[in-house]
N, C-alpha and C positions, 0 to 999 in steps of 0.2 A: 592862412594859406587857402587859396582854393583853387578846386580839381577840375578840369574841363572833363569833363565825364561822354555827353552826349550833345549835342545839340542836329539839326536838322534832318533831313531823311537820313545818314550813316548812321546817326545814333539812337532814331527810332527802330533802326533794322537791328542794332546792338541787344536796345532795350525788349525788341519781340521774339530776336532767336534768343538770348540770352533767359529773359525773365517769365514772358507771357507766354510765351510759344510752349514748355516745357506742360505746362501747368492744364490746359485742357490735354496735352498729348499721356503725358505721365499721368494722373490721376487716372481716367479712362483704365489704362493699361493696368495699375493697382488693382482697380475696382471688377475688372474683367472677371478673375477667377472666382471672387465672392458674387456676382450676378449670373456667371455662367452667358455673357452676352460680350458678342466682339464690340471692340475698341472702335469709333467712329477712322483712325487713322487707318486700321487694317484694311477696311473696306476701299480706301483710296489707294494703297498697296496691290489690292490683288483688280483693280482695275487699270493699273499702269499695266500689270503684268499680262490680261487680257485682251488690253490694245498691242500686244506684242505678236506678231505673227506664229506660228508654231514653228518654223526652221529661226525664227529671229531667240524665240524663246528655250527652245533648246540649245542654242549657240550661248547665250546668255547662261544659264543652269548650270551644266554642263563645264564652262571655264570655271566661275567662279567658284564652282566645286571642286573642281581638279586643282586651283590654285588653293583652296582652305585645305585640302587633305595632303598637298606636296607640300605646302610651305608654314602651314599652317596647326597642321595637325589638329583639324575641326573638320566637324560636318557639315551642311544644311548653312554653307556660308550665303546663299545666294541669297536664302530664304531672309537669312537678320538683314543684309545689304537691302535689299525689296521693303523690310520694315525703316530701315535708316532713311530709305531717299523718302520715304512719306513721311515720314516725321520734318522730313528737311525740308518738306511742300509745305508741310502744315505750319513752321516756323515760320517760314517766306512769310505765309499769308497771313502769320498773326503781326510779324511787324510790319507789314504792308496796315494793317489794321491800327498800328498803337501811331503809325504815322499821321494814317486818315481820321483820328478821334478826332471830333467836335472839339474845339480851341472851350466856345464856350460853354463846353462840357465838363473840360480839363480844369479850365478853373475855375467854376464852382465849389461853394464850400460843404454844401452838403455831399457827405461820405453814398448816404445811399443812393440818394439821385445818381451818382457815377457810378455806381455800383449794380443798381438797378437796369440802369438804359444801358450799360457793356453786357452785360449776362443777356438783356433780351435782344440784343444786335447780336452777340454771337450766337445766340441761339437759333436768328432767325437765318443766319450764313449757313450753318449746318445743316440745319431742318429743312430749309426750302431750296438749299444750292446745294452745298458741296455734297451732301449724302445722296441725292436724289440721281445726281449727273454722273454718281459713281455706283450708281446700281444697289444701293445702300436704304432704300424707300426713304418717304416723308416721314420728314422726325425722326429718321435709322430705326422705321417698320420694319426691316430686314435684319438688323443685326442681334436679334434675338426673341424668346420672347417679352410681351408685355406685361409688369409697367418694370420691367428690370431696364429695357436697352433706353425708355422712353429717361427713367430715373438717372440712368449715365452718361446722356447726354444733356438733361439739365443740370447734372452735378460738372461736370466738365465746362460748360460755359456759365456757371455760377463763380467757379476758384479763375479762369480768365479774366472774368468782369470783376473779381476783389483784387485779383493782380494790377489791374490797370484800375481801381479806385485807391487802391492803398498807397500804390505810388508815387498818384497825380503828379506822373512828370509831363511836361511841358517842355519848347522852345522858352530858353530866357528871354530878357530884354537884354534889345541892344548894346553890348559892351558889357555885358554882365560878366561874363566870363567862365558861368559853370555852372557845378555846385559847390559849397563849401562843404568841409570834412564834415562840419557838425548835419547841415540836410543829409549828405550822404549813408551817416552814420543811422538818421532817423529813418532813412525811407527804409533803408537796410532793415533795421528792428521792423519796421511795421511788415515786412513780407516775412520776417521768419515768423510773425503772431499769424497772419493770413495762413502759409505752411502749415502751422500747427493746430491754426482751425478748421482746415482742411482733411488734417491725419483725425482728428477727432470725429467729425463729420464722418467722415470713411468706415472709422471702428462702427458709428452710429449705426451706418448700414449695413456692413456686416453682421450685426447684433442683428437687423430690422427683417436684411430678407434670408438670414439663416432657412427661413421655412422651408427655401426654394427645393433644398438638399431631399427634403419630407419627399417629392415629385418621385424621388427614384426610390423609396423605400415604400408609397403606396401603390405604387403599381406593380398589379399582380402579372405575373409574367416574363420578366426578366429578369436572364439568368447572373447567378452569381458573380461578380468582376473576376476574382477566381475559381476558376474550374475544378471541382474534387477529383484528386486524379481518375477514380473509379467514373468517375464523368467525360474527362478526356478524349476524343477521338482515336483511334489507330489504325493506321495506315501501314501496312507493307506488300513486300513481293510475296512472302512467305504465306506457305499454308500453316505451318508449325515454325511457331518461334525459336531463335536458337537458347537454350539454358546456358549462360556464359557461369563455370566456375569462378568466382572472385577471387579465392587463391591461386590460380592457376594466370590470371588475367593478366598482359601488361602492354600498354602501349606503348609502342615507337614511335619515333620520330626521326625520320629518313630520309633519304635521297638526296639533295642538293643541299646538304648541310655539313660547315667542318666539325660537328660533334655531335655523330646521332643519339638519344636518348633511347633508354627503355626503363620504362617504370612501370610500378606493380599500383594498384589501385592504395595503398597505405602510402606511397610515398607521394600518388597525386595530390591525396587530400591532404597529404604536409606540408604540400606547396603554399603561398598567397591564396585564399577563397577571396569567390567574388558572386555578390549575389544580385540579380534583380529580376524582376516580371518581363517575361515575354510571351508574346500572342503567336502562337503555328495556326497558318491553313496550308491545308492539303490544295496544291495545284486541281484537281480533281473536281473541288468543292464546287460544286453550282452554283447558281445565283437563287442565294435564300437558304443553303445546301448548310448542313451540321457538320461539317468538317472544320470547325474551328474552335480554339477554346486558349485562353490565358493560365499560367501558372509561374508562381515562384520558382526559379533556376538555381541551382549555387553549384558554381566549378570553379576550374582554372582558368582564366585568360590566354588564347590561343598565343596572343601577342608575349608573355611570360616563357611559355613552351619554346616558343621558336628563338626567342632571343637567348636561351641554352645552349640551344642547336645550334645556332649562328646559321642563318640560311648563305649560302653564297648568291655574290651577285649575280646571276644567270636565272637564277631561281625566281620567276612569274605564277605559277600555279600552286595549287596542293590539293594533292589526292587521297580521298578517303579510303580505307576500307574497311568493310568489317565484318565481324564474327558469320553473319549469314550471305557472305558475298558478293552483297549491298557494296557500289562501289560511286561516286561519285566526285566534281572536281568544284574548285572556288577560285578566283584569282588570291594570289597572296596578300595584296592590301586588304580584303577582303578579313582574311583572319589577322590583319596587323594591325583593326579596329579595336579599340577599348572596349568596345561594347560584345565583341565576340569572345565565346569558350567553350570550353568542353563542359559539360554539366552533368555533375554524379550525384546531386539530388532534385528533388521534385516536390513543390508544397512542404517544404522540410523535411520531408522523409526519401529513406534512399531510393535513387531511380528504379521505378517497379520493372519489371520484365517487358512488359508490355510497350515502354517509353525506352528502351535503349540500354537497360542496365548493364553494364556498369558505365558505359559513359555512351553520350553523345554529344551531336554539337550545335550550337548557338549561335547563330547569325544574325544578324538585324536584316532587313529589306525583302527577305528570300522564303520562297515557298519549303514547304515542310521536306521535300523531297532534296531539298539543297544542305537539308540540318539532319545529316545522316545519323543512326542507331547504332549501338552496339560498337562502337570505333573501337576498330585494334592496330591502327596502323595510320599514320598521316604521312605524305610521301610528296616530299616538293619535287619540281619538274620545273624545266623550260619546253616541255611540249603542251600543248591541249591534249585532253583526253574527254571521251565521249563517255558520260557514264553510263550507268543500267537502264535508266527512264528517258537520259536523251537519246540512246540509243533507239528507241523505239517511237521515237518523233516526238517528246514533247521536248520543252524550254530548254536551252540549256542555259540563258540566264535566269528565268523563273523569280523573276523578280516580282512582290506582292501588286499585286491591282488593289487600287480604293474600290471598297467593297462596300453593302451597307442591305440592312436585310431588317423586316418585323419578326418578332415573338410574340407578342400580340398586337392586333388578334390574330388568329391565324388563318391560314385560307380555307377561304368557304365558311367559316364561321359566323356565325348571327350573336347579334348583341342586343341591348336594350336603349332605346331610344333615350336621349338624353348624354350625358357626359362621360364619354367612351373613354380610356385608358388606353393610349397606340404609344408603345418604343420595341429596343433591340439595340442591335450593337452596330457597330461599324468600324471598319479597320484598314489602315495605307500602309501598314508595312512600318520603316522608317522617317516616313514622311509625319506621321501624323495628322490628325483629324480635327480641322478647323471648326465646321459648319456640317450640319444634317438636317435634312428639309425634309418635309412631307406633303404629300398628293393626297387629298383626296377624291379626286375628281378627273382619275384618269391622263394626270398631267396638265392639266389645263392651266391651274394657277397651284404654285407651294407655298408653304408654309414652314419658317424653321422653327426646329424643334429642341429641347435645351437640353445641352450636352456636357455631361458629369465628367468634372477632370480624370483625364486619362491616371490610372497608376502609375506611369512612366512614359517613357520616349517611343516605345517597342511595341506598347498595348493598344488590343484594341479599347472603343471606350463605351459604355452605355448613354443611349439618347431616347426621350422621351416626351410626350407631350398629351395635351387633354383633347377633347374633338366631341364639339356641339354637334351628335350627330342628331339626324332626324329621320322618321320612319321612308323604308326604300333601300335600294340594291348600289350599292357603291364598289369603284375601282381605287384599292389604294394604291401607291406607287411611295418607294422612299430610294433618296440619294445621297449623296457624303460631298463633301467637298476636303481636299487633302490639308496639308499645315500650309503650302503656298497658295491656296484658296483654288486648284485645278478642280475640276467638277469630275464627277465619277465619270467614269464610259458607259454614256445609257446605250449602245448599241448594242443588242442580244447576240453575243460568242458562244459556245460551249468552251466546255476548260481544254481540250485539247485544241492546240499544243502548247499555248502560253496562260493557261486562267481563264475562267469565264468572266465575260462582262454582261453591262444589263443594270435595268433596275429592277431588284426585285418587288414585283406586283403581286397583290392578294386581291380577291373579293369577299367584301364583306356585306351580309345581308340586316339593316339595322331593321328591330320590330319596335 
């Protein structure tokens, strides 16, 4: 019996989305978290997205968000769609590529020869075209640091070039017909042994550049991923916090609901727990400013509480309030996110006084001022309401700005000439954090800087790097770029009304 499988440009297009194409796109993306360096695809991603106008690109966002969270019940759908169509460019053009191989490349019997001249043609497509044209430097100088991003793009057009040597498929002769089961059955074997000397390869490197991890354990200066709660910032209206009795304590749950709740803090915590890491800044925070910090959460899921209550359909809003008059509001989808809740502890121990005790609340995307303290009362509405802080002219959506700030060194500080120690953190809120670049030179030219996997979706993350300084008076400057590769707003705000923006700039005097 034999299969018609492929033959002429359809089935070269078959053979490169189907086999080739996966294979520099996928590896890449494996390899990412263990180099701490973007993906050569990403960087075609967030240059599609670039050439999009800002009324094109918020129309874009925007739908396909509103469509994952109505119909879909996800978030950040735009974002994986923006990864999908580059992936789908990069298929294109790898079977565009398994079409255009050399014939008398293809049939050649030596393995490595084919193997060899595929690995350095696509090396030489990424290196000197596709990365360059997409803001991505020579060789994907951009997509991290050095020799991590240089190593993931020759390991990416290494498993392409064994894809298309292991296969040696070819146009048959005339009247041939195909391939038969038994080629079929053998090309197949030989790409699952390439596969698996691929994953091994892989493991190799993870083992090789483990070191990288050392970068954020030798530099002196940056703070802990979590925050000791006695480290913590705290922000209120109050001069004197209120003392909430715990036996005395009980939340409701009211207004536009057919079964209001009231519970007492024993029976919250008997409910489902749900625990994970989230980053609060104070709207307030300046640019470079200490108002921010990460800690371990565990509460209830607001989405739990309310599906209790049964909200009626009418009900859009929900309004906080609590023990010290602290009154604020959220749209209801807002709390009908998985990722929102009420949270009665802190770093594993009970919420301190200072953070909200006995409960407050949890939000993804939203300034600290929107993740009210002390809650005794949640109260859904079909009206807006203007809370305590938007009353007085700031945000009322208060939604997180990409932020991104040094710890060291810090300003005005003097170092010693030679191999300086520069990171900090950076944080989008929901979005997350792609890419963090450094200036030393007053903006003139950057430099990214390598960025330690976030603890979660919510956090902010630490970023670091080393800097050949030399004797002389230097302007540093650093930026963030969000999980959709958006660039921070370097244009100097204060935080009133919506958050400050800016890049935050130090001088440093090197001797």
């Amino acid at each position: 019996m034999r299969l018609v499988l492929w033959g002429g440009f359809w089935g070269w297009l078959a053979f490169g989305a189907l086999v080739v194409g996966p294979v520099p796109v996928g590896l890449p993306l494996w390899l990412r978290p263990l180099l701490d360096v973007r993906a050569p695809v990403e960087v075609l991603g967030e240059r599609a997205f670039r050439a999009l106008s800002p009324e094109a690109f918020a129309l874009v966002v925007n739908f396909f968000e509103g469509m994952g969270r109505k119909y879909l019940g996800v978030t950040h759908l735009a974002k994986h769609l923006a990864l999908l169509a580059a992936n789908l460019l990069v298929f294109a053009l790898a079977a565009l590529g398994a079409w255009t191989f050399p014939r008398w490349l293809r049939d050649t019997e030596s393995f490595w020869t084919r193997w060899l001249v595929a690995s350095a043609f696509t090396w030489l497509v990424w290196a000197a075209g596709l990365l360059p044209a997409a803001g991505g430097g020579w060789a994907g100088s951009s997509l991290g640091p050095q020799p991590h991003a240089a190593v993931l793009l020759v390991a990416g057009s290494l498993m392409y070039g064994a894809a298309l040597a292991v296969s040696r498929v070819h146009g048959r002769p005339e009247g041939a017909g195909g391939l038969t089961r038994r080629e079929l059955l053998g090309r197949g074997a030989r790409l699952v042994v390439a596969a698996l000397a691929g994953s091994a390869a892989a493991a190799w490197l993870q083992r090789g550049f483990a070191w990288a991890q050392s970068l954020f354990t030798r530099i002196r200066g940056l703070p802990p991923e979590v925050t000791p709660n006695r480290e913590f910032y705290t922000v209120s209206k109050n001069f004197f916090d209120p003392d909430v009795d715990a036996r005395r304590w009980r939340l409701e749950v009211s207004g536009l609901v057919e079964r209001p709740l009231r519970l007492s803090l024993d029976e919250l915590k008997a409910l489902p727990g749900y625990s994970r890491p989230h980053t609060f800044e104070c709207i307030s925070n300046p640019v470079g400013g200490d108002l921010i910090g990460n800690a371990v959460w565990k509460g209830v899921r607001f989405r739990d509480l309310l599906e209790r209550a049964r909200p009626r359909p009418q009900a859009r809003k929900v309004v906080f309030r609590c023990a010290d008059g602290y009154h604020t509001a959220v749209p209801l989808e807002d709390l009908m996110d998985p990722d929102s809740f009420l949270a009665y502890e802190m770093n594993g121990e009970a919420l301190p006084k200072a953070h909200g005790f006995p409960a407050r609340a949890v939000i993804p995307g939203l300034f600290g001022m929107k993740n009210p303290k002390w809650v005794t009362r949640i109260e859904l509405t079909d009206r807006d309401h203007l809370g305590y802080w938007e009353s007085q002219g700031w945000s009322e959506a208060a939604v997180v700005k990409t932020m991104s700030k040094f710890t060291t060194p810090v300003e005005g500080g003097a170092v010693a000439a030679g191999t300086v120690e520069v990171g900090g953190v950076a944080y989008a809120g929901d979005r997350g954090i792609s890419a963090v670049e450094v200036s030393f030179d007053d903006g003139r030219t950057w430099r990214r800087a390598q960025v330690k996997p976030a603890m979660g979706k919510h956090t902010w993350v630490l970023w670091a790097t080393l800097w050949d300084a030399r004797p002389g008076r230097y302007v540093l400057k650093v930026r963030a770029r969000d999980g959709v590769g958006t660039l921070q707003d370097g244009r100097p705000r204060p935080p009133l009304p919506d958050g400050a923006t800016g890049y935050h700039t130090i001088t440093v005097t090197v001797r």
